[in-house]
C-alpha positions as CSV (number, residue, x, y, z in Angstrom):
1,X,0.0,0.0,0.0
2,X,1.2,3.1,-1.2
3,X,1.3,6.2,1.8
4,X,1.3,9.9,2.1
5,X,2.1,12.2,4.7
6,X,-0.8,15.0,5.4
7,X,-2.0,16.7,8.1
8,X,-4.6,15.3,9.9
9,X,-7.7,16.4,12.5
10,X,-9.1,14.0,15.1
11,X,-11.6,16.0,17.0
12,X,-14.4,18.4,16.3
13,X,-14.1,19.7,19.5
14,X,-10.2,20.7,19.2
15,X,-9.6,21.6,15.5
16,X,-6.8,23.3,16.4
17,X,-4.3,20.2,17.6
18,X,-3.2,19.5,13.9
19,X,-1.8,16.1,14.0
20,X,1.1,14.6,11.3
21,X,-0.7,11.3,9.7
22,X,1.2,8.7,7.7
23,X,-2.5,7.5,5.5
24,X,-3.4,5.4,2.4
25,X,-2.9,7.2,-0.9
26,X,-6.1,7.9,-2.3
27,X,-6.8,6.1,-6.0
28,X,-8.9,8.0,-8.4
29,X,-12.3,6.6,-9.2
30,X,-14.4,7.1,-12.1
31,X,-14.1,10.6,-13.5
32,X,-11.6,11.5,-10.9
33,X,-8.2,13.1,-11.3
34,X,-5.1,12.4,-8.5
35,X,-3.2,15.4,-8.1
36,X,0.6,15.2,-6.8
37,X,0.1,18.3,-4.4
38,X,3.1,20.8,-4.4
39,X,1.4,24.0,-2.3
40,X,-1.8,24.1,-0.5
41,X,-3.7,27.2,1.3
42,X,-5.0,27.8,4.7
43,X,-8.5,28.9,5.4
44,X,-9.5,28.8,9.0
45,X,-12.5,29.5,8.7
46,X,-13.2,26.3,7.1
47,X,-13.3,24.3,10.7
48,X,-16.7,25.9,10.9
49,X,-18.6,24.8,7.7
50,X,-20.9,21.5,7.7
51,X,-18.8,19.8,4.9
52,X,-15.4,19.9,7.2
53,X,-17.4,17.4,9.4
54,X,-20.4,16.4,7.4
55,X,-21.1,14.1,4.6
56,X,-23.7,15.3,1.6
57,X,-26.3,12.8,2.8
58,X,-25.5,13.8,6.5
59,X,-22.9,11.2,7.9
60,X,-20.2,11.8,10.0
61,X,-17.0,12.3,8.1
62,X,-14.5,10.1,9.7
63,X,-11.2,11.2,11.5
64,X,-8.9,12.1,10.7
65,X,-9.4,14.8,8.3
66,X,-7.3,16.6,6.0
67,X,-8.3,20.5,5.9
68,X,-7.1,22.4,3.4
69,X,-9.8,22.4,-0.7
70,X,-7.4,25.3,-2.5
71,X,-3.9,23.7,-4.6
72,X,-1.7,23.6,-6.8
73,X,0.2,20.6,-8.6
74,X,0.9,18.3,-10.9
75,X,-1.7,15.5,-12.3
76,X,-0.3,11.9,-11.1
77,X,-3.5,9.9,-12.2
78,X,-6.4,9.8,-14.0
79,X,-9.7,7.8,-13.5
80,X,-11.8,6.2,-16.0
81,X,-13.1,8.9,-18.3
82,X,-11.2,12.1,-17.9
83,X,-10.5,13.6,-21.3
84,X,-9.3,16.5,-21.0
85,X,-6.3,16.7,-18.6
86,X,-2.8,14.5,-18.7
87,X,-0.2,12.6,-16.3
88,X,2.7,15.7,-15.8
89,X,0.1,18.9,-15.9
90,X,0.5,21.5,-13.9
91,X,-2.6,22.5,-12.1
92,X,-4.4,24.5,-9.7
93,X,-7.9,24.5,-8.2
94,X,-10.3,23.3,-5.1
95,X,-11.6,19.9,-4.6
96,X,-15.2,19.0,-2.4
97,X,-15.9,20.8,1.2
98,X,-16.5,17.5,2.0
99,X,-14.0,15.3,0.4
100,X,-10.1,14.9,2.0
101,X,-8.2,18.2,1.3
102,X,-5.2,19.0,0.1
103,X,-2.7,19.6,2.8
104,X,-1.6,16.2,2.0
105,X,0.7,14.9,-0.4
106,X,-1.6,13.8,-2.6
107,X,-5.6,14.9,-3.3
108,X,-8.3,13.9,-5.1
109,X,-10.4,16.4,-7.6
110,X,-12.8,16.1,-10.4
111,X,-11.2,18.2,-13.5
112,X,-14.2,20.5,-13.6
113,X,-12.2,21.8,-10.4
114,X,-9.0,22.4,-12.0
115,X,-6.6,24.7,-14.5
116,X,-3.8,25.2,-15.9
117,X,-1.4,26.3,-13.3
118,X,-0.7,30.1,-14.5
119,X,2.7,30.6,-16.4
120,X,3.8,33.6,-14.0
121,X,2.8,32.2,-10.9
122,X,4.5,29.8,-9.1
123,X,3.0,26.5,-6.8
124,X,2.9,28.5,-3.8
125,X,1.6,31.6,-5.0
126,X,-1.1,29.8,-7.6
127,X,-2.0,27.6,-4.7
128,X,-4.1,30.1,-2.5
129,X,-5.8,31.8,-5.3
130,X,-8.6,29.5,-6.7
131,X,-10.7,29.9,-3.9
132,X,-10.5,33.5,-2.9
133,X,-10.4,34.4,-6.6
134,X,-12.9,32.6,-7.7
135,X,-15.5,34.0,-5.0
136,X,-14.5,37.6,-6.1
137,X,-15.3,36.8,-9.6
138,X,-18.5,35.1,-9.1
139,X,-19.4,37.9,-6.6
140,X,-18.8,40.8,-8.7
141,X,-19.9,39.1,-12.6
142,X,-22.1,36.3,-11.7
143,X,-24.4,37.7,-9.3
144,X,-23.5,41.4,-9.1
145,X,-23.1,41.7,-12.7
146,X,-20.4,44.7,-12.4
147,X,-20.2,46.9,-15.1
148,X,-17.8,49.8,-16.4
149,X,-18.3,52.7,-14.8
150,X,-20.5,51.8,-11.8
151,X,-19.0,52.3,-8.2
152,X,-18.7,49.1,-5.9
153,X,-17.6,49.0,-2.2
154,X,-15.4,46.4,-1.1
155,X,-15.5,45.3,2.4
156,X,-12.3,43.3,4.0
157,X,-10.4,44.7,0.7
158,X,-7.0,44.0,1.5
159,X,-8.4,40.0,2.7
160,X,-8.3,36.9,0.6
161,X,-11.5,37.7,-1.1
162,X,-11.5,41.1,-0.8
163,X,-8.1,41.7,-2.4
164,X,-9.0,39.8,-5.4
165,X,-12.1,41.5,-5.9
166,X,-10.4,44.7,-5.9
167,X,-8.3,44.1,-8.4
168,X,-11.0,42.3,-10.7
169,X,-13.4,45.4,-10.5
170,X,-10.6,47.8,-11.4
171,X,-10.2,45.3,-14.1
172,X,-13.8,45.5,-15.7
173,X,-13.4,49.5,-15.2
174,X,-15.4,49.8,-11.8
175,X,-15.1,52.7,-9.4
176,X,-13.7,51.3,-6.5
177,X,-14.3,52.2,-2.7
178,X,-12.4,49.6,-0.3
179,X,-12.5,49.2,3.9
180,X,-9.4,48.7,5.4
181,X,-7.7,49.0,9.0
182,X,-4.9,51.6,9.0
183,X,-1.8,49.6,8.0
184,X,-3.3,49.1,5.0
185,X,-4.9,51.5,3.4
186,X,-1.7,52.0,0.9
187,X,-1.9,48.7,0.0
188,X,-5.9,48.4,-1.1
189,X,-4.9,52.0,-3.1
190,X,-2.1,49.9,-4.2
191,X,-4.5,47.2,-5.8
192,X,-6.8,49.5,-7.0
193,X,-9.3,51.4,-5.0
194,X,-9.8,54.9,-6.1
195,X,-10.5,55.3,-2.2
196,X,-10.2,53.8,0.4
197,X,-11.7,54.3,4.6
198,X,-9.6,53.4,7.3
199,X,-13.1,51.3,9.2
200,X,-11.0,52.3,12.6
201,X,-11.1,56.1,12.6
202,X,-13.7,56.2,9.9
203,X,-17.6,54.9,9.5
204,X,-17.8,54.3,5.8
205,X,-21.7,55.2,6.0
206,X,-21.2,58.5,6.9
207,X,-18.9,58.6,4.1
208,X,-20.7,56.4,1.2
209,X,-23.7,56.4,-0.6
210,X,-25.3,55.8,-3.8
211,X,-23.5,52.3,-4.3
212,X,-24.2,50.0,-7.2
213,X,-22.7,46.9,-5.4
214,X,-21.5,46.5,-1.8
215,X,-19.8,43.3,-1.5
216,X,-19.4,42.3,2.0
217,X,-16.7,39.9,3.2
218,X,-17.1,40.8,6.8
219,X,-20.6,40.4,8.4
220,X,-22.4,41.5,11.3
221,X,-22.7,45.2,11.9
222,X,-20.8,45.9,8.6
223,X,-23.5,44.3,6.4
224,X,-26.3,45.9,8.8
225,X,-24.8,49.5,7.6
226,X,-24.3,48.9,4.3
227,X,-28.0,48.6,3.1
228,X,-28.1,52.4,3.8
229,X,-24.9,53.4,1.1
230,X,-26.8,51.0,-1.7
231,X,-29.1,52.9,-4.3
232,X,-32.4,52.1,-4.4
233,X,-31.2,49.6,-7.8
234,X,-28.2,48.6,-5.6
235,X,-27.2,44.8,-4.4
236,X,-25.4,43.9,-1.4
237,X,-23.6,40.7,-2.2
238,X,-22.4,38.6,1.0
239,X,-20.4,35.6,1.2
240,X,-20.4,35.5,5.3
241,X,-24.1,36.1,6.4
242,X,-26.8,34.4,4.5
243,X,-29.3,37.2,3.6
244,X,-33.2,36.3,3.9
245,X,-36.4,37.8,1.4
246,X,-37.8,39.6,4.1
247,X,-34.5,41.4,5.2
248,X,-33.8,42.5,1.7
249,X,-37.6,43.9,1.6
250,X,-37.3,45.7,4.4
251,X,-34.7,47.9,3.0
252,X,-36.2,47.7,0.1
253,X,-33.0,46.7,-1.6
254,X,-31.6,43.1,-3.4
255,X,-29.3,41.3,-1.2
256,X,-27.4,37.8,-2.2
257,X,-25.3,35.2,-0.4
258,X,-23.7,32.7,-2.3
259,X,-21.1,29.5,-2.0
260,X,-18.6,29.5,-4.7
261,X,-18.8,27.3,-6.9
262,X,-15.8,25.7,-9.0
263,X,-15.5,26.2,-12.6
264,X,-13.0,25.4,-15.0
265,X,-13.6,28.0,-17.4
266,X,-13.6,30.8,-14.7
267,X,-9.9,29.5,-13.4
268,X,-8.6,29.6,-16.8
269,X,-9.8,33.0,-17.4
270,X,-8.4,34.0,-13.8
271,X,-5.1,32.8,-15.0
272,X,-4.5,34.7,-18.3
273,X,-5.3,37.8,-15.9
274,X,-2.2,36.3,-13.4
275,X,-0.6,36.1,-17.1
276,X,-0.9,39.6,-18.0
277,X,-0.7,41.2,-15.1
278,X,-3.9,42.1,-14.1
279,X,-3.8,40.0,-11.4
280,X,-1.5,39.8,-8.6
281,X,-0.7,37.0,-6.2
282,X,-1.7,37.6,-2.3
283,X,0.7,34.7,-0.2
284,X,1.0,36.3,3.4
285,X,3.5,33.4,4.2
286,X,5.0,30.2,3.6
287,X,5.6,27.2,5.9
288,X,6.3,23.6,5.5
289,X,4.0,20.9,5.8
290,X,5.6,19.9,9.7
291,X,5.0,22.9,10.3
292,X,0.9,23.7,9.8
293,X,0.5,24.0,13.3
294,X,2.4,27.0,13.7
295,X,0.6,28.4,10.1
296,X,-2.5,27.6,11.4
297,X,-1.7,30.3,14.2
298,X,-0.5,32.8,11.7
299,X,-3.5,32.7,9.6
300,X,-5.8,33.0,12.8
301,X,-3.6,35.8,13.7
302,X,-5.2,37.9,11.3
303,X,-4.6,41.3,9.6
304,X,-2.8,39.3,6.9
305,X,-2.0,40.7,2.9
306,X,-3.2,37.1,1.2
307,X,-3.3,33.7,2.7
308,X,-0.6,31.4,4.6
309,X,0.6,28.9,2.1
310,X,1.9,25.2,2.9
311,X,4.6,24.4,0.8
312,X,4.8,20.7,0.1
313,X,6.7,19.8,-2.4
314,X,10.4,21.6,-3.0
C-alpha cells in the first residue's frame, strides 16, 4: 500500500491540535483526477462549515481529516473517463468541502475543479488563489453583474476575497471604494481602489452612498450599515451572512449570499489575468508541511496581505 504524509484532525471539539498522519494514498475513481500536491492554502474558517465534518447525505466524516480544498500541482493519475487533462500537468484549483483536502501529499479532484497552473505564478503563489479568486469573480460578474463605470464597495479589501475583488473590479473598469484597518490603506490604493476608509477612525456610512454593489466579506454590523450606502437599484452581495427575502424587503434593496462554486472556465480566465498582469498574487506566508501547526496560528492571527501557504513539495 502506497502512503502519504498529510496533516490530519481528530476532533471536532479541538480543530486546532493538527496532528502529522502517515494515511493510504487515495486512487482515483471514475471521473476523478489524482493530483501530486506541491502547495496548499490555509482557510481557518473552514473548521466551521458542515462539509469539514459532514457528509452530503449527513454522515459523519471520519477522523482524521485533512483540511485544506485550495492547490496547486501536478496531475499523477487519472480515472476512467477524464479527457481533458494528462499525467505531468500543472494545475491549480479546489476539490469538495466535504472530500479529503489537500494539505496532504496527494488529493483527489474532479477536472471541472482544476486549471492550468498560471505561467507567472509559481506553486505556492497559484495555490491560494482558486478559492478567494474565484469568489471575487463570481461575486462581482455572476451575481453582481459589475459593469464599467458603476462604483462598488469592497469590504475586507486587503483579505483573501477582498483583495481579489479589488483588483477584478478595477479590471472590468469599476469605481472602487475599499475598507481597510490603517496599516493598509496604501496597500488596497495599491490594488486598486480609487478610495479607500480606514473602518478604525472612519464609519464608511457616513462617508458612502449611492452604491451599485457592496460586497461584504465581513458580516455582522458591517453588512447591517451597508444597506443604507446602496441605491435604491443597488445589491449587497455577502459571502459571510446568509441574507433572507424579508431582510432585503425591508430595505427595500436586493441582497445575495452565495457559496462559490468551481469552474474550470472561470480559473482559466483568472489565469490569463495572473498572465498579464492584471492580477497579482496575495501569499501572506509560507511554511512547510511539519510545520501547519504554527501556520495555522498565523493565519488565525489575522490582519494578513493574502493567505498562509503550505509548501509541500520543494
Amino acid at each position: 500500500m502506497e502512503t502519504m504524509r498529510a496533516v490530519g484532525i481528530r476532533s471536532r471539539t479541538n480543530p486546532d491540535e493538527q496532528v502529522y498522519v502517515s494515511l493510504a494514498r487515495p486512487r482515483p475513481g471514475d471521473g476523478d483526477v489524482l493530483v501530486h500536491v506541491h502547495a496548499a492554502a490555509l482557510t481557518p474558517t473552514e473548521f466551521s462549515w458542515p462539509g469539514t465534518w459532514k457528509t452530503q447525505a449527513g454522515a459523519d466524516r471520519p477522523f482524521p481529516v485533512i483540511p485544506g480544498h485550495e492547490f496547486s500541482g501536478v496531475v499523477a493519475a487519472l480515472g476512467a473517463h477524464v479527457s481533458d487533462l494528462a499525467i505531468g500537468d500543472a494545475v491549480y484549483g479546489f476539490n469538495d468541502w466535504d472530500q479529503q483536502g489537500a494539505q496532504a501529499e496527494y488529493c483527489l479532484a474532479r477536472p471541472q475543479q482544476l486549471a492550468p497552473l498560471p505561467q507567472t505564478l509559481d506553486f505556492a503563489q497559484a495555490a491560494e488563489a482558486p478559492i478567494s479568486a474565484l469568489t471575487a469573480w463570481q461575486a462581482l460578474f455572476d451575481h453582481a453583474h459589475l459593469e464599467v463605470g458603476q462604483n462598488v464597495l469592497i469590504h475586507g479589501a486587503t483579505g483573501g476575497v477582498g483583495a481579489f475583488a479589488v483588483q477584478l473590479a478595477r479590471w472590468r473598469g469599476a469605481h472602487v471604494i475599499g475598507t481597510a484597518s490603517t496599516p493598509n490603506v496604501g496597500y488596497a490604493h495599491d490594488l486598486g481602489a480609487s478610495q479607500v476608509i480606514d473602518y478604525t477612525t472612519t464609519r464608511f456610512d457616513e462617508v458612502v452612498h449611492d452604491m451599485d454593489v457592496v460586497l461584504d466579506t465581513v458580516g455582522g454590523a458591517t453588512l447591517t450599515q451597508s444597506w443604507e450606502v446602496l441605491k435604491p437599484e443597488g445589491v449587497i452581495i455577502s459571502i459571510v451572512t446568509p441574507i433572507s427575502p424579508e431582510q432585503a424587503a425591508a430595505h427595500n434593496r436586493r441582497g445575495i449570499f452565495f457559496v462559490v462554486e468551481p469552474k474550470r472556465e472561470q480559473l482559466i480566465e483568472i489565469g490569463r489575468l495572473f498572465d498579464g498582469g492584471e492580477l497579482r498574487p496575495l501569499v501572506a506566508a509560507i511554511y512547510p508541511l511539519d510545520q501547519a501547526r504554527e501556520a495555522y496560528a498565523r493565519a488565525r492571527a489575522g490582519h494578513l496581505r493574502g493567505k498562509v501557504v503550505l509548501q509541500i513539495v520543494g
